[in-house]
C-alpha positions in Angstrom: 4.2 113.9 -202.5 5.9 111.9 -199.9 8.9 109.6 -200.0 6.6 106.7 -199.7 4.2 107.2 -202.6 7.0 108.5 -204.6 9.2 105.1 -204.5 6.3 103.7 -206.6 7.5 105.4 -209.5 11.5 103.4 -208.7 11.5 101.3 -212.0 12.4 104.0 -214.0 15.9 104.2 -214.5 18.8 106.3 -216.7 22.0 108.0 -217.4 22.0 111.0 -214.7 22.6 114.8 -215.7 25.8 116.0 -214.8 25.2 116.8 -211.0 24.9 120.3 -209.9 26.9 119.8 -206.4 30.5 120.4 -207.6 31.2 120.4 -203.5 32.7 116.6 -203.1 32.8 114.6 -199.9 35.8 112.6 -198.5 35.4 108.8 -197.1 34.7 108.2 -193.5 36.8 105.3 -193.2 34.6 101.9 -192.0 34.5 101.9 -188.4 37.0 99.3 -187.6 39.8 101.0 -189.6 39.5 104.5 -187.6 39.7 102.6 -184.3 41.5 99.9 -184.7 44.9 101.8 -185.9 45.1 103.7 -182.0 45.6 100.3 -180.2 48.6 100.7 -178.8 49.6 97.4 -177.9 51.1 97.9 -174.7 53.5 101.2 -175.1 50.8 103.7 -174.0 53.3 105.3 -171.2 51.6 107.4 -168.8 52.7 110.7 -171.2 51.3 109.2 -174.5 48.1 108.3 -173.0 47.4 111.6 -172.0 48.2 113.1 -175.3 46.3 110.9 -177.2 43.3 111.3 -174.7 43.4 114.9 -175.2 43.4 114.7 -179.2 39.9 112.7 -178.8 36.5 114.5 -179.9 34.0 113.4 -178.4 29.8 114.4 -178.7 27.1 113.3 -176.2 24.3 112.0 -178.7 22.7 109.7 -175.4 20.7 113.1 -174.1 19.9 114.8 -177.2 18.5 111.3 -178.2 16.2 111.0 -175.6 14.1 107.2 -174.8 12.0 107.3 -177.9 14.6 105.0 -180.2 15.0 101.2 -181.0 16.1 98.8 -178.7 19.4 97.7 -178.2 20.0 94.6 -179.7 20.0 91.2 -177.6 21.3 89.0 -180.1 25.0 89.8 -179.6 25.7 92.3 -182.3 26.5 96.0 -182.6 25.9 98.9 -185.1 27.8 101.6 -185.5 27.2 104.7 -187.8 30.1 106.3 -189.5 29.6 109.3 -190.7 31.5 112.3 -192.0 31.3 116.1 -192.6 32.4 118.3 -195.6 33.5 121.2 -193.4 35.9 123.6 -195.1 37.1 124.7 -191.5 40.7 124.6 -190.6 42.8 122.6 -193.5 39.6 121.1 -194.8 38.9 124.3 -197.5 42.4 123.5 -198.7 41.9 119.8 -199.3 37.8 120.1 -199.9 37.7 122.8 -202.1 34.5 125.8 -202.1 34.4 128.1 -199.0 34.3 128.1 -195.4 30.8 129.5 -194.2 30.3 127.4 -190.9 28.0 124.6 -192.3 28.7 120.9 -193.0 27.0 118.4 -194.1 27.6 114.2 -194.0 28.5 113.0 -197.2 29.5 109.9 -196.7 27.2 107.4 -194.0 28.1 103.6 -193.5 25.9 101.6 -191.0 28.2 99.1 -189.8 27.2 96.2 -188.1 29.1 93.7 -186.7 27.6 90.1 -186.0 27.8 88.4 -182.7 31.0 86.9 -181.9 32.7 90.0 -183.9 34.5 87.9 -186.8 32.4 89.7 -189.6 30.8 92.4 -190.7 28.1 94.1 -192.6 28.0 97.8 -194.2 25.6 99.4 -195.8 26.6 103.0 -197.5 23.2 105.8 -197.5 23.7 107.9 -200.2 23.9 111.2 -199.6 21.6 112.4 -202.3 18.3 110.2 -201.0 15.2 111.4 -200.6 13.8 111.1 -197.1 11.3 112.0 -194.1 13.2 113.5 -191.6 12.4 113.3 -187.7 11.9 116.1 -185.3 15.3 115.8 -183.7 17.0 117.5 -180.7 21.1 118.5 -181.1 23.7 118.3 -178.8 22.9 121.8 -177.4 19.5 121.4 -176.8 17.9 122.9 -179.9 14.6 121.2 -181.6 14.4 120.9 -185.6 11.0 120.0 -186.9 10.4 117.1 -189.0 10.4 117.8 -193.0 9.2 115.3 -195.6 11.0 114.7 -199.0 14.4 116.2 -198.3 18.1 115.1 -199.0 19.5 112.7 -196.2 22.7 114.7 -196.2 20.5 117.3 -194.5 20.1 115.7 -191.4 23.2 116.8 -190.4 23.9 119.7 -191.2 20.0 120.5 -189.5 21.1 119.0 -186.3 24.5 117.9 -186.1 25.7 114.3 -184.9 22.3 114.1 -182.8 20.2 114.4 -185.9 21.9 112.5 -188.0 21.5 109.6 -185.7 17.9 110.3 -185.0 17.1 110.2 -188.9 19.0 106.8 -189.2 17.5 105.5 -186.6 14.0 106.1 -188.3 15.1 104.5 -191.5 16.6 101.3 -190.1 14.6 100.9 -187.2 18.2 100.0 -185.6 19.8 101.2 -182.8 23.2 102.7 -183.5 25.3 101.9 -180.9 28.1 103.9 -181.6 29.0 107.0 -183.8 32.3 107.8 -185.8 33.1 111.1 -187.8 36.2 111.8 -189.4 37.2 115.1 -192.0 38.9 115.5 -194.8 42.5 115.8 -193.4 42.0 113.2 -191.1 41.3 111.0 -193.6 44.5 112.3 -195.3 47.0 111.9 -192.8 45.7 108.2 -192.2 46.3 107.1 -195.2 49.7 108.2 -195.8 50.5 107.1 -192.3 50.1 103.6 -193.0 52.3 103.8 -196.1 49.5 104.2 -198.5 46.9 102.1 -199.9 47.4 99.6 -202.7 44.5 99.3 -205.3 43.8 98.6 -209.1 42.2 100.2 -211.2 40.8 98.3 -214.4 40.1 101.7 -216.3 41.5 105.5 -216.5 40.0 107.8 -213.7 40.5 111.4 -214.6 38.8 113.9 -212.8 40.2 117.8 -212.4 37.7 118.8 -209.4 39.0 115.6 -207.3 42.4 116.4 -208.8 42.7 112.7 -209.9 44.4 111.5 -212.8 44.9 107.9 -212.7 46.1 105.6 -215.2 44.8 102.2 -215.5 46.8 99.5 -213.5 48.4 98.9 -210.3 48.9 101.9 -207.8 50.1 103.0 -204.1 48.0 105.7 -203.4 49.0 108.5 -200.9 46.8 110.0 -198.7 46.5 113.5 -201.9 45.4 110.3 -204.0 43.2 108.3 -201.8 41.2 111.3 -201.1 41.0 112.1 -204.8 39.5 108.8 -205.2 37.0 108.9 -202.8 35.4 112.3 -203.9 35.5 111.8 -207.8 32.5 111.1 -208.9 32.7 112.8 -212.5 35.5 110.6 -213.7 34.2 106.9 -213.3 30.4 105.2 -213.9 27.5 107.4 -214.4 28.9 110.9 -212.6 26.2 110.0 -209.8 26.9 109.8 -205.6 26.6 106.0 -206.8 28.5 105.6 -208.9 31.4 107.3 -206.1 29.9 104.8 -203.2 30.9 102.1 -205.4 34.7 103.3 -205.2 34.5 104.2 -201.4 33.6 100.6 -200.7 36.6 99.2 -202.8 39.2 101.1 -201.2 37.6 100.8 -197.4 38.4 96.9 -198.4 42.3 98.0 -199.5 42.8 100.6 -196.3 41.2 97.5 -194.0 43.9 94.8 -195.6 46.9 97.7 -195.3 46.2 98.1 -191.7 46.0 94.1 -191.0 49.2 94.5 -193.1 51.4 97.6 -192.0 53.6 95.8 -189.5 52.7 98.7 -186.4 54.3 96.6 -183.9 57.5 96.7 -185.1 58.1 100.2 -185.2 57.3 101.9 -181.6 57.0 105.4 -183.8 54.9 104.3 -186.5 52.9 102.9 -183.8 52.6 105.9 -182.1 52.3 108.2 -185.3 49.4 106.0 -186.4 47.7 106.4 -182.7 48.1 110.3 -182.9 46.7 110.7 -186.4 43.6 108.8 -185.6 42.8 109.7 -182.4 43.0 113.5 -184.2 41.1 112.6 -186.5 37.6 111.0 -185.1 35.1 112.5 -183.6 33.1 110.1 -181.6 30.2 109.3 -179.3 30.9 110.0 -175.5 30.7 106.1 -174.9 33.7 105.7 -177.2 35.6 109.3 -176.1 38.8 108.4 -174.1 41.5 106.1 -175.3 40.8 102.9 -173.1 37.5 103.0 -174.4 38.5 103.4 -177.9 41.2 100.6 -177.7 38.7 98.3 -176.0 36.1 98.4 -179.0 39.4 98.0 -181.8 40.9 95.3 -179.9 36.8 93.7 -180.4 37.2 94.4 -183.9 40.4 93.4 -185.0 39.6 90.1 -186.3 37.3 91.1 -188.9 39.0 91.7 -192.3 38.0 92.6 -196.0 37.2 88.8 -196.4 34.3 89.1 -193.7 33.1 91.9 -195.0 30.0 92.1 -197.3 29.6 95.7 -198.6 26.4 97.4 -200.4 23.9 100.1 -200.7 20.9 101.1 -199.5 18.1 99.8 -202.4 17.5 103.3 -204.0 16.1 104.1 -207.8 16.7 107.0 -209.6 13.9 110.1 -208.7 12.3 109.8 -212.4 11.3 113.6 -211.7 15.1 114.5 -210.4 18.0 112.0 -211.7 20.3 113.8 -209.7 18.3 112.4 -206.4 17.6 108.4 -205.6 14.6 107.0 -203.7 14.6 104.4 -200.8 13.7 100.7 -202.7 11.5 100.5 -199.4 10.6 96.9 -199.9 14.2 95.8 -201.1 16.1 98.1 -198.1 13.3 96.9 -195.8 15.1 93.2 -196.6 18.3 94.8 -195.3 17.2 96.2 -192.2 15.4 93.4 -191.2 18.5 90.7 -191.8 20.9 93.1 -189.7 18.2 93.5 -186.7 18.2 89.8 -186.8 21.9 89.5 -187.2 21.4 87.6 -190.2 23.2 88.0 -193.9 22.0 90.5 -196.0 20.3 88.4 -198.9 21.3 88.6 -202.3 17.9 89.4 -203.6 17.8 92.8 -201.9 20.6 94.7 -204.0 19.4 92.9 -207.3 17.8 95.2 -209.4 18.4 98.7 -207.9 20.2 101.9 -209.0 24.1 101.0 -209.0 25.9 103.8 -210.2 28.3 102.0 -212.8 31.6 101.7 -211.0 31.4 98.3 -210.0 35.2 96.8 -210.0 36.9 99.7 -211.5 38.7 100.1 -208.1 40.0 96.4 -207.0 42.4 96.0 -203.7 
């Protein structure tokens, strides 16, 4: 049965089963918050530049995308996907949990677009767990992967990589994605705790032994151990569902972007510096955006935009009456929100009202 006919069935709705999955996901930090803690404001010495070109990762998604996408927008604005693996290699299988056997997969995905004149934003999280058509696609090296109907969305990557995962977004959104951002579980890590940690509150006890959270309710400073136990529980707040666990990513991508307004960079020549090595380790991004000067350029763009101009929310999705544990695209709701952001409009209120949430709404304030 395809996605399409399927989402007819969307009005039914319910507590979800305990999920299967135990492997969790880290956040991949809202686009503007990766990039925009490398500018280095004028200190970027022959030596350091070098260095922090050579962290950079870089993948070239142009070729492997080929001509057959959406057009580039002419309307001023800019979309960017962030997206992020669950690799266990290196010090990921520490932090991650579960075993290293080569494969990854992008648990988290933001679409962010930015309006014309860059002074706010819109994101849109794709959960993980949603039932899609995936597009033939072509990766990075050159290898084809056929289309297949019905399947996770987290599977686009791990089919095909970067390249894929684009490709399969594009298809949904009928957007171009102008730029890509990936970042891992350490990166994530050693961002937070390099801008002094994150300051949220939380209006009820989190407790979660496979994120290793234990959280009281009230006011915290999370460390980077913390922040990444926040943004992978997804047993100890809501309904247990991928959700539920967007809803909590969202509210602390609003805390991270306030610390980094915040954190006074400028001041301190080595925090400066620390904060530019640590993210330009951890991102992997598209070509376009893989050398320092390039990087800086598109923070210094966004470095207006803070968690006031930001309007965060989720793709329209029901619960899969025949799985609980996977969501459908809302087609005509998320249709709403595809067409506002092509036309660099608002997202209206009327296309989140009424789909699956997850439950966690304001248990994470910044």
């Amino acid at each position: 049965m395809s996605v399409e006919n399927r989402t007819e069935r969307r009005g039914t709705k319910g507590r979800r089963r305990k999920p299967r999955d135990k492997r969790h996901t880290g956040l991949k930090v809202a686009a503007w918050t990766a990039a925009g803690i490398v500018v280095l404001g004028g200190t970027g010495a022959g030596y350091l530049y070098f260095k922090l070109n050579g962290n950079l990762e870089s993948v070239d998604i142009e070729q492997a995308l080929g001509t057959d996408r959406p057009q580039k927008a002419d309307n001023g604005s800019e979309n960017i996907l962030v997206l992020g693996s669950d690799t266990r290699a290196g010090g990921n299988q520490k932090l991650g949990g579960g075993a290293d056997d080569g494969s990854a997969r992008s648990d988290t995905a933001m679409v962010v677009h930015v309006y014309e004149g860059r002074k706010k934003a819109s994101v849109v999280s794709i959960p993980r767990d949603t039932l899609i058509d995936r597009p033939e696609c072509t990766d990075t090296d050159g290898g084809t992967h056929p289309a297949a109907d019905g399947v996770m969305f987290n599977s686009a990557y791990s089919t095909g990589g970067a390249a894929c995962a684009v490709k399969t977004v594009e298809s949904i959104t009928d957007l171009r994605m102008d730029h890509y951002l990936e970042i891992d579980f350490a990166g994530f890590q050693k961002l937070v705790d390099d801008v002094g940690g994150v300051e949220v509150t939380t209006s009820e006890a989190i407790k979660d032994p496979d994120s290793h959270l234990d959280l009281p309710a009230g006011a915290h400073r999370l460390d980077g151990e913390q922040a990444l136990g926040l943004v992978r529980t997804r047993h100890g707040v809501g309904d247990g569902s991928d959700l539920g666990r967007i809803q909590l990513q969202q509210a602390f991508v609003r805390a991270l972007v306030r610390q980094v307004n915040e954190v006074g960079v400028l001041t301190s020549p080595k925090k400066l510096y620390d904060l530019a090595d640590s993210a330009t380790k951890a991102v992997t991004t598209d070509s376009d955006l893989g050398s320092v000067n390039a990087l800086v350029s598109f923070a210094n763009g966004m470095k207006g935009i803070g968690p006031g101009a930001m309007r965060m929310v989720t793709m329209p999705v029901q619960y899969d009456p025949a799985d609980l544990n996977r969501v459908l695209p809302d087609t005509d709701k998320a249709q709403l929100v595809w067409d506002a952001l092509k036309n660099d409009r608002p997202i209206p209120k009327s296309a989140t009202e009424g789909t699956a949430g997850g439950e966690a709404e304001d248990v994470v304030r910044s």
